[in-house]
DRENDO-1510 file (C-alpha; in Angstrom, 1 decimal, always signed):
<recs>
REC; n; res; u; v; w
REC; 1; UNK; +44.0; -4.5; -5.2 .
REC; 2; UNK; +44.1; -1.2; -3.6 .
REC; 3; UNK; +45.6; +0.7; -6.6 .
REC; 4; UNK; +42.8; -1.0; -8.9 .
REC; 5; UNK; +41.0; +0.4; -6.5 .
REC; 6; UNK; +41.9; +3.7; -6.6 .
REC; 7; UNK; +42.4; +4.1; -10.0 .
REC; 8; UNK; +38.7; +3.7; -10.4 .
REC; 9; UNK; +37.9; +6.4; -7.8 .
REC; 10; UNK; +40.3; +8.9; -10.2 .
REC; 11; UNK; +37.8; +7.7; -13.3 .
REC; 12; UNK; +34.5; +7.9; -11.9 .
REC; 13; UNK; +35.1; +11.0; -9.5 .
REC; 14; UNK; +33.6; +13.6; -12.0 .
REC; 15; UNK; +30.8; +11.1; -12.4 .
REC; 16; UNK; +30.4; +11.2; -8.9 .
REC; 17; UNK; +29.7; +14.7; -8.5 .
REC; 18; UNK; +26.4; +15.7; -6.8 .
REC; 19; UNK; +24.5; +19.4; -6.0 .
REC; 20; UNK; +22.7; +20.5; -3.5 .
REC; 21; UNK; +19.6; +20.6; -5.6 .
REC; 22; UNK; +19.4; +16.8; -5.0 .
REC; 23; UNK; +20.5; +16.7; -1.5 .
REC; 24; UNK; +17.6; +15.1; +0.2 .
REC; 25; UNK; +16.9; +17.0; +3.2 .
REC; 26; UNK; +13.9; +15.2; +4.7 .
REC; 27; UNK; +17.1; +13.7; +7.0 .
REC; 28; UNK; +19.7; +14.7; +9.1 .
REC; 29; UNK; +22.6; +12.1; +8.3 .
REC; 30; UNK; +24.5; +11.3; +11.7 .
REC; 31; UNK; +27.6; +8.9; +10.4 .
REC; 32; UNK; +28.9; +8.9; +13.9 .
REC; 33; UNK; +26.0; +6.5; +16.1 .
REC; 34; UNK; +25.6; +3.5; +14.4 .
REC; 35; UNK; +28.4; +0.7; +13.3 .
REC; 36; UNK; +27.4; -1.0; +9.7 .
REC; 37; UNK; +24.1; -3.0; +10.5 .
REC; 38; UNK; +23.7; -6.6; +10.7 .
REC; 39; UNK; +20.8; -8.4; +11.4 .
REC; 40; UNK; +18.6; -5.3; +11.7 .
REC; 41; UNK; +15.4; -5.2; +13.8 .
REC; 42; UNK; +12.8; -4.2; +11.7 .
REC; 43; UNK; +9.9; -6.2; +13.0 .
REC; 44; UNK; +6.6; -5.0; +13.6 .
REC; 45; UNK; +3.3; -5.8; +15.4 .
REC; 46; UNK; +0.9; -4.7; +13.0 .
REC; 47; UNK; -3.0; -6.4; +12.2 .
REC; 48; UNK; -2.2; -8.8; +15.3 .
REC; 49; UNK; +0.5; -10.5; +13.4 .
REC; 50; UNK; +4.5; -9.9; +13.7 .
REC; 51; UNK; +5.8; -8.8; +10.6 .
REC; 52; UNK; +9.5; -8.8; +10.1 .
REC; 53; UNK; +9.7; -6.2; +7.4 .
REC; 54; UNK; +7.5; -3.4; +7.5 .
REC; 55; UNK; +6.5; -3.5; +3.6 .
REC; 56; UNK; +2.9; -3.9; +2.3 .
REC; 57; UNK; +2.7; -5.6; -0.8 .
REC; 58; UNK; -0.5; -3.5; -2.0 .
REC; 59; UNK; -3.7; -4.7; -3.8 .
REC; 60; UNK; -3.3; -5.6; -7.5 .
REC; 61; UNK; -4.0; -8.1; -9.7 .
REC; 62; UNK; -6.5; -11.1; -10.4 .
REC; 63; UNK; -8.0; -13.2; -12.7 .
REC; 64; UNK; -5.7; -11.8; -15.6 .
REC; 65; UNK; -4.3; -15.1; -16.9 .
REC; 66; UNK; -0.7; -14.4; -15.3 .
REC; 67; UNK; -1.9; -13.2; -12.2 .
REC; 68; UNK; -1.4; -16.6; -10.6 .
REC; 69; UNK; +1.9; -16.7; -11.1 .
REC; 70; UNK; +2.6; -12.9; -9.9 .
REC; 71; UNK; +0.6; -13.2; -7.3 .
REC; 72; UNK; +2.3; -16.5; -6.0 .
REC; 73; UNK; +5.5; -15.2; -6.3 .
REC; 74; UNK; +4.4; -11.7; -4.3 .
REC; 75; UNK; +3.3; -14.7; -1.1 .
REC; 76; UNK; +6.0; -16.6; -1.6 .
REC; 77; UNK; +8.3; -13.7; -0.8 .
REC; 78; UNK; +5.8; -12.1; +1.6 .
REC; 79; UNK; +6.7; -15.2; +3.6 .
REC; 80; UNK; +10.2; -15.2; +3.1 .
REC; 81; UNK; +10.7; -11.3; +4.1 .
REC; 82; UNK; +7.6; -11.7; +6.7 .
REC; 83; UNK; +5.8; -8.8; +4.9 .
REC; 84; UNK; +1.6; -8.7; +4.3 .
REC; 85; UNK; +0.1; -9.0; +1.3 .
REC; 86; UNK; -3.4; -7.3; +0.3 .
REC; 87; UNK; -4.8; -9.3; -2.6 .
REC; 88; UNK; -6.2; -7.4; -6.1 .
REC; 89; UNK; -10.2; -7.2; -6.7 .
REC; 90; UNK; -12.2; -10.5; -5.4 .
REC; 91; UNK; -14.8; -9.6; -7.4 .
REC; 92; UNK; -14.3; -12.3; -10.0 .
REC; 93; UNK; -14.5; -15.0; -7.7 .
REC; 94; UNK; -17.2; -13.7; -5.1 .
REC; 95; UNK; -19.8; -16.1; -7.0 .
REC; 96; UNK; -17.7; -18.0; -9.7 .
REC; 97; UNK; -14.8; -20.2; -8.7 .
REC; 98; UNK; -13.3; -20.0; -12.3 .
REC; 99; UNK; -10.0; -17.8; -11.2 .
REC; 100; UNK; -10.0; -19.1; -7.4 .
REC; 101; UNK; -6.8; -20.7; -7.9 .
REC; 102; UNK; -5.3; -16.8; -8.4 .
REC; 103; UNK; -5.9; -16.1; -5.0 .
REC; 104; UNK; -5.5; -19.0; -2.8 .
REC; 105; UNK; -2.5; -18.3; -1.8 .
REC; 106; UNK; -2.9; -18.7; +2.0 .
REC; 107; UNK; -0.4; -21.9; +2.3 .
REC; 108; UNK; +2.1; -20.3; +0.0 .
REC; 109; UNK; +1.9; -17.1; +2.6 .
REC; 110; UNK; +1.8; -19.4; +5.7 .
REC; 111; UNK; -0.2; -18.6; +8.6 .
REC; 112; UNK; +1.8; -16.0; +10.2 .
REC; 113; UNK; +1.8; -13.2; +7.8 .
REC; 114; UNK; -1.1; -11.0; +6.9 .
REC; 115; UNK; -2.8; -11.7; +4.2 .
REC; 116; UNK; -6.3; -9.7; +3.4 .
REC; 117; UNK; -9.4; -10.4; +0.5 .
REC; 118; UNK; -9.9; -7.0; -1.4 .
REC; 119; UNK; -13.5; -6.0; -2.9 .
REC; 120; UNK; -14.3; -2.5; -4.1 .
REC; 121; UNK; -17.1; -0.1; -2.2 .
REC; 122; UNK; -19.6; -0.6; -4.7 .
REC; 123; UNK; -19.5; -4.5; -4.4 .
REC; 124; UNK; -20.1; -4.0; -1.1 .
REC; 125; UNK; -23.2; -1.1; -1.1 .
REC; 126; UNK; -24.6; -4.2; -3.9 .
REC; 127; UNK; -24.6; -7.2; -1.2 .
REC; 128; UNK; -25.9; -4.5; +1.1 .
REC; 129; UNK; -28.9; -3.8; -0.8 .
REC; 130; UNK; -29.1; -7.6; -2.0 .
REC; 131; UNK; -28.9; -8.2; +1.7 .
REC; 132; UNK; -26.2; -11.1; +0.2 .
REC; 133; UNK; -23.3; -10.5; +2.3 .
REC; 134; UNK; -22.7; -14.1; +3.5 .
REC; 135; UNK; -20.9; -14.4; -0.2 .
REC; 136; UNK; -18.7; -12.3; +1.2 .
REC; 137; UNK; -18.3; -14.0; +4.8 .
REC; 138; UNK; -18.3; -17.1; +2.6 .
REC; 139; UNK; -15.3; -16.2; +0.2 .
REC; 140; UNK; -13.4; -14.4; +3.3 .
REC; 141; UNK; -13.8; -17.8; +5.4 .
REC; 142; UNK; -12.5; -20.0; +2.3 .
REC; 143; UNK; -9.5; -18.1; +1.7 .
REC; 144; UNK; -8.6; -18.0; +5.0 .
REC; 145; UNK; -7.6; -14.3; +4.8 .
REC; 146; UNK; -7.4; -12.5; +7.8 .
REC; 147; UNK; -9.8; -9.5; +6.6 .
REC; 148; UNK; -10.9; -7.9; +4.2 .
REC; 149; UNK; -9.5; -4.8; +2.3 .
REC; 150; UNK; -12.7; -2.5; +0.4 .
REC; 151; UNK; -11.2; +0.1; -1.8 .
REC; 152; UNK; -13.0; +2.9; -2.5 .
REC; 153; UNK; -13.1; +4.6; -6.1 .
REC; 154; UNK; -15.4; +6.6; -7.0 .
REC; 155; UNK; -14.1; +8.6; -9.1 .
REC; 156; UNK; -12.2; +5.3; -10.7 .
REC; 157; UNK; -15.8; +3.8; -11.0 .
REC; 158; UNK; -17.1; +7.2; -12.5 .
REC; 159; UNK; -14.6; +7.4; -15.3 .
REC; 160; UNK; -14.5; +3.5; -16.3 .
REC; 161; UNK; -16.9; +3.3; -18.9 .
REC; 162; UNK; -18.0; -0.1; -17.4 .
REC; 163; UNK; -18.2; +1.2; -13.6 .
REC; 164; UNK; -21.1; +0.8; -11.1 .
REC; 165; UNK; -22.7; +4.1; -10.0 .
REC; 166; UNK; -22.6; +4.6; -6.2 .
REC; 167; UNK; -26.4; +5.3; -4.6 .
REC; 168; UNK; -24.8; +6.2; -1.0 .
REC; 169; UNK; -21.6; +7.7; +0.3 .
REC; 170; UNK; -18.9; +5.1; +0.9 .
REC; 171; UNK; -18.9; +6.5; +4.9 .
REC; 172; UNK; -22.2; +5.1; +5.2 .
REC; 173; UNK; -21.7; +1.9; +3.2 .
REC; 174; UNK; -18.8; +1.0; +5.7 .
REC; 175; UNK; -20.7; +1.7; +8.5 .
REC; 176; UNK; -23.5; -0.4; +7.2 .
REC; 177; UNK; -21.3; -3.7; +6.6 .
REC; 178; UNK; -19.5; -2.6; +10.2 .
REC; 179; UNK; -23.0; -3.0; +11.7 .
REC; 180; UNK; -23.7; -6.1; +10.1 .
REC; 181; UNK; -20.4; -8.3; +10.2 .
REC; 182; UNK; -17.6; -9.4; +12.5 .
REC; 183; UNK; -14.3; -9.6; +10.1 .
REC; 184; UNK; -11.9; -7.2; +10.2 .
REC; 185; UNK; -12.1; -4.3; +7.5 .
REC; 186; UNK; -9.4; -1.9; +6.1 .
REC; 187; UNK; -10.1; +0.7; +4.0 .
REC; 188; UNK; -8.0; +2.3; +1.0 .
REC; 189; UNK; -8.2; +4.4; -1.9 .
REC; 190; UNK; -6.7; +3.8; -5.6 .
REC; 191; UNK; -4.6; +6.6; -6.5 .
REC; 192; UNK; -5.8; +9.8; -5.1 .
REC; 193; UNK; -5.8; +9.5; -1.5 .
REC; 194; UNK; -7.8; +10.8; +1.1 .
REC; 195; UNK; -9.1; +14.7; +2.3 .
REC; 196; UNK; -8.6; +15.3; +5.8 .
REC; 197; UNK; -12.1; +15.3; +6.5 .
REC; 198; UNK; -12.5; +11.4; +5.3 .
REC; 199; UNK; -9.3; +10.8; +6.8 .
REC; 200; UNK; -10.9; +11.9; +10.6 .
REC; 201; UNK; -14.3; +9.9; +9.3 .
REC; 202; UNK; -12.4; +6.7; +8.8 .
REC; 203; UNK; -10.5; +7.4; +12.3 .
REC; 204; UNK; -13.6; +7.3; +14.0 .
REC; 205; UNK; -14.2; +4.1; +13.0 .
REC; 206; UNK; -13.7; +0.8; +14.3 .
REC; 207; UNK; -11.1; -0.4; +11.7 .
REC; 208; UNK; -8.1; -2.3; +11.2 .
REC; 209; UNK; -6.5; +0.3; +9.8 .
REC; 210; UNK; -7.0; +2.9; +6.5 .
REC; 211; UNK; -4.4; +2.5; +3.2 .
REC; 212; UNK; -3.6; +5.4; +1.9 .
REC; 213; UNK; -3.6; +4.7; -1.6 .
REC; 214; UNK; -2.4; +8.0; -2.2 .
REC; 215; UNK; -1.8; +10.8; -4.9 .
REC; 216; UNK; +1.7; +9.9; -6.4 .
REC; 217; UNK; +1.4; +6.4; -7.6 .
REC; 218; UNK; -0.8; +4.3; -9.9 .
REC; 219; UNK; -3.4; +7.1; -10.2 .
REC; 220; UNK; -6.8; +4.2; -11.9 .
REC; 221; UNK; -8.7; +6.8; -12.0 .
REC; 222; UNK; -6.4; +8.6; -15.0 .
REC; 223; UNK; -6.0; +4.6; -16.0 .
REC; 224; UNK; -10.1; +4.6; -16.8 .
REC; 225; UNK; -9.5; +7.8; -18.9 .
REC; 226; UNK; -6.8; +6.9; -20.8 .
REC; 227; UNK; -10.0; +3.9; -22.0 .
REC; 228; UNK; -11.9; +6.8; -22.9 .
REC; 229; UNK; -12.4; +8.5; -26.2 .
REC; 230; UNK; -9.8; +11.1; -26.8 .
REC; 231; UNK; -12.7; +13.5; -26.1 .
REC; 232; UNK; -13.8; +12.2; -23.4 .
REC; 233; UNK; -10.0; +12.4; -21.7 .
REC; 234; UNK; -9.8; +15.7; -22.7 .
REC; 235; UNK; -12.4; +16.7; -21.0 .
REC; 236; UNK; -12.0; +14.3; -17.8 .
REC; 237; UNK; -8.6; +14.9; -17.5 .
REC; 238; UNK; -7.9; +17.9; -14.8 .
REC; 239; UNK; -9.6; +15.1; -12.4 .
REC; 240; UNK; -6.8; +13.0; -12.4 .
REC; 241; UNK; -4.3; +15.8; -10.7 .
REC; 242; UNK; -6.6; +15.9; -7.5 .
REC; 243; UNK; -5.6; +14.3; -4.3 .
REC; 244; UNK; -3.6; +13.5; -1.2 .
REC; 245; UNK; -0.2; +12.9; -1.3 .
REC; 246; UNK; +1.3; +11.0; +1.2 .
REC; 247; UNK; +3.0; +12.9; +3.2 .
REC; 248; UNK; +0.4; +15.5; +3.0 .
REC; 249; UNK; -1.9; +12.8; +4.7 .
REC; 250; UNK; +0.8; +11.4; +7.6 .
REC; 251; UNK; +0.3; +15.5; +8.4 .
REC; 252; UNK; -3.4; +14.9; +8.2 .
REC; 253; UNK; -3.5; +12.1; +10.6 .
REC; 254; UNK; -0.8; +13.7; +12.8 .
REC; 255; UNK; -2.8; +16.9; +13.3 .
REC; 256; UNK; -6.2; +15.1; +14.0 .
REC; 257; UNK; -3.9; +12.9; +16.7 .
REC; 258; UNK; -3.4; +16.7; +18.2 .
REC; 259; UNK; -6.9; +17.0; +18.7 .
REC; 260; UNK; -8.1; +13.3; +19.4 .
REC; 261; UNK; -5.4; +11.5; +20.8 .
REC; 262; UNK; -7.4; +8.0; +20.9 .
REC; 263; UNK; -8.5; +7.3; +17.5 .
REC; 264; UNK; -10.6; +3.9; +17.5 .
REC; 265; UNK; -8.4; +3.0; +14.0 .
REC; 266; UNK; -5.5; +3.0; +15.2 .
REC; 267; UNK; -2.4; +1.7; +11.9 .
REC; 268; UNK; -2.2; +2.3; +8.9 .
REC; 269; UNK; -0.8; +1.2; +5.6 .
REC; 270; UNK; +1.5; +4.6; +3.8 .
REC; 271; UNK; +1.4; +3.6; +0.4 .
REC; 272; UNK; +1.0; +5.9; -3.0 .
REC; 273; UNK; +4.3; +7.5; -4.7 .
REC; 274; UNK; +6.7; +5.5; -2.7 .
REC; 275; UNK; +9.3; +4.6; -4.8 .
REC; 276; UNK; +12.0; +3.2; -2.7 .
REC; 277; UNK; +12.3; +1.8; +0.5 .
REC; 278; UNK; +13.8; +5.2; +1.7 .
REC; 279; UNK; +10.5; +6.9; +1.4 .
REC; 280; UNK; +8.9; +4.5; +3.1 .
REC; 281; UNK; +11.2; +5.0; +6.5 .
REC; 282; UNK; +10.9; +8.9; +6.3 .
REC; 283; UNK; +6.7; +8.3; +6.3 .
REC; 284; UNK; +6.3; +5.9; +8.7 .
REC; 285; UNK; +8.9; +6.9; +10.9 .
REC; 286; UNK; +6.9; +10.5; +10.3 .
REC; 287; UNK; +3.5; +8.9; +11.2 .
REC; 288; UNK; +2.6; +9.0; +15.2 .
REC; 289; UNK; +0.4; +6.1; +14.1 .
REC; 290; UNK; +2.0; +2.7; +13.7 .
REC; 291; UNK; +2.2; +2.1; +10.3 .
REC; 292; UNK; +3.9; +0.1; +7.6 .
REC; 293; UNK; +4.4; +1.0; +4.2 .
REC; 294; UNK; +3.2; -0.1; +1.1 .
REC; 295; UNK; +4.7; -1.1; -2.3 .
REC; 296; UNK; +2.6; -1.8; -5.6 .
REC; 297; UNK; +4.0; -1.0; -8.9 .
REC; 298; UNK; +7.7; -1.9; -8.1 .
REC; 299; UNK; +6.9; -5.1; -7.0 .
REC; 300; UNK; +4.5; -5.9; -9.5 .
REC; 301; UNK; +7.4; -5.0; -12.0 .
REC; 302; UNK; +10.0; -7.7; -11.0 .
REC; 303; UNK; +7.2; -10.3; -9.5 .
REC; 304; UNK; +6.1; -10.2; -13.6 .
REC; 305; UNK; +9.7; -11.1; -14.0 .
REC; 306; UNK; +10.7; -14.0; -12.1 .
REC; 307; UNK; +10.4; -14.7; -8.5 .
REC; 308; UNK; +14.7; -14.3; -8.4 .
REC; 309; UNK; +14.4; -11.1; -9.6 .
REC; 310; UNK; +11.6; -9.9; -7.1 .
REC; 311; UNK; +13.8; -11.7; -4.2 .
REC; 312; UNK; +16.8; -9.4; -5.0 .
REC; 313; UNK; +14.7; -6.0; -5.2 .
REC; 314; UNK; +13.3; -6.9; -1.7 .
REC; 315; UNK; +16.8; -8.1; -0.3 .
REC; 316; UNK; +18.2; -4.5; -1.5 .
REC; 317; UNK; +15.2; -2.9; -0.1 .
REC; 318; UNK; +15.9; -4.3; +3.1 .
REC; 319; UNK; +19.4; -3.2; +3.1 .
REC; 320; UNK; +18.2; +0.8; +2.6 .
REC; 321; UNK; +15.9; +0.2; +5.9 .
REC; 322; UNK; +18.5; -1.5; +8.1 .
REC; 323; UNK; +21.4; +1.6; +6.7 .
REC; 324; UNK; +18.3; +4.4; +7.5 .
REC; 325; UNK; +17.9; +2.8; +10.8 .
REC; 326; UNK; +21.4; +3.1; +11.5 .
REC; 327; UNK; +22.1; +6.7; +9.9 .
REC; 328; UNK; +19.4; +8.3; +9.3 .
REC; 329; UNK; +17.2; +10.6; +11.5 .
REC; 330; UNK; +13.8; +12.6; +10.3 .
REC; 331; UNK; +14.8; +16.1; +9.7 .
REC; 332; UNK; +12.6; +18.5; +12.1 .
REC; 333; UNK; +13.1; +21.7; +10.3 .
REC; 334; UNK; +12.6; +20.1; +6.8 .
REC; 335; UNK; +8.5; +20.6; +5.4 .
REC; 336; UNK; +7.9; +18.9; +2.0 .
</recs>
């Protein structure tokens, strides 16, 4: 009833009160162009496929006991909302078949949404130097992913006390397996982004496209430390505050566009320190590249849960992108 109604706007109105130190001014709100969405557009071409929401669910977990059911519910829901899906670390099962089941989630995903293997840099600069990378081809083919993700950690690796030591530059390793291989490669990092000077490297190359995995986020290399002995952290610690946020790295990109307008990697994935879907629309709708935006720890939080409660997160997620479509426009004057 309407005085129901409005007797509940007389109680919560001094609840309701906000300040302009939390106006968020990365948009200009324009209530006057849009009517209230329905059925929203928000479809995107993106690695060759047609996703229908532009939300990467990032690289996580495997071969953890529970990551089969997590990582069944993140496909099944990847091919509800039409959204891709990175897997975690394929080391475990690049030459054991003991936690295969999971990762095989190509039939849960379906054939239309992307769906990408994951093994780290110094994985790869080992089957380089093994000269072994038909394991590789071989684990890519069986899962029928449509590429492979190689995350690149080095300062993760440095830090875990049972990490590999890197003999080359990760540039050079990814050119190597580029030389050697026909499947389709993206490249991200775990936590602390990329420099603008790897950022125009991995441009220049004939990618898929680059994942941010930036500053703001999950950070694994402060993860490792947190292993460490207390002296150790102590001492390791002013590394985990270095980095690229993201929107420091959509400037990046931008900028090089300014100088080299015909990158030959040409998408990529915005993720690190996006908390809501509302950061995701100001990045990528920020980024001159096309680009989708990804979505790790969130998701990971109510996939745990049950696949319900991951459902209704996406669902309400969705919601904020078709209302910022309609509303919203990126703020020119505003620099973050």
């Amino acid at each position: 009833m309407t005085s129901d109604r409005k007797l509940e706007h007389i109680n919560l109105a001094l609840d309701s009160q906000t300040g302009l130190s939390e106006q968020d001014r990365r948009f200009n709100y324009e209530p006057m162009l849009s009517a209230h969405p329905e059925n929203t557009d928000l479809s995107i071409r993106f690695l060759d496929k047609t996703m229908r929401t532009p939300i990467w669910v990032s690289s996580m977990t495997g071969g953890t006991g529970v990551a089969q059911i997590i990582n069944g519910n993140i496909a099944r829901a990847c091919r509800e909302f039409g959204m891709g899906m990175g897997l975690g670390s394929c080391r475990k099962i690049l030459f054991d078949k003991t936690h295969w089941d999971d990762f095989n989630f190509r039939d849960v995903i379906g054939e239309d949404q992307p769906f990408w293997a994951n093994l780290g840099i110094a994985q790869i600069e080992e089957l380089l130097q093994s000269k072994n990378i038909q394991v590789l081809i071989d684990m890519i083919t069986e899962l029928r992913a449509d590429g492979l993700i190689i995350h690149v950690n080095p300062l993760q690796e440095w830090f875990q006390p049972e990490g590999n030591r890197l003999e080359q530059s990760p540039l050079l390793t990814i050119q190597q397996l580029l030389n050697v291989v026909q499947i389709k490669v993206i490249v991200k990092e775990v936590g602390q982004g990329f420099g603008p000077e790897s950022l125009r490297q991995l441009l220049m190359l004939p990618l898929a496209a680059i994942e941010f995995g930036a500053y703001g986020g999950t950070n694994f290399s402060k993860l490792e430390m947190l292993r460490s002995d207390q002296k150790m952290l102590e001492y390791q610690l002013p590394f985990a505050f270095v980095g690229q946020s993201a929107e420091q790295m959509v400037n990046s990109v931008n900028q090089f566009l300014k100088e080299n307008p015909n990158p030959t990697c040409r998408q990529l994935i915005i993720s690190g320190g996006i908390q809501n879907a509302l950061d995701g629309y100001y990045l990528t709708s920020k980024s001159q590249l096309p680009s989708v935006f990804g979505m790790a720890s969130a998701v990971l939080k109510h996939a745990s849960d049950s696949y319900e409660s991951l459902a209704a997160f996406l669902e309400n997620q969705i919601q904020v992108l078709q209302l910022a479509h309609s509303y919203l426009k990126i703020n020119p004057d505003y620099h973050g």
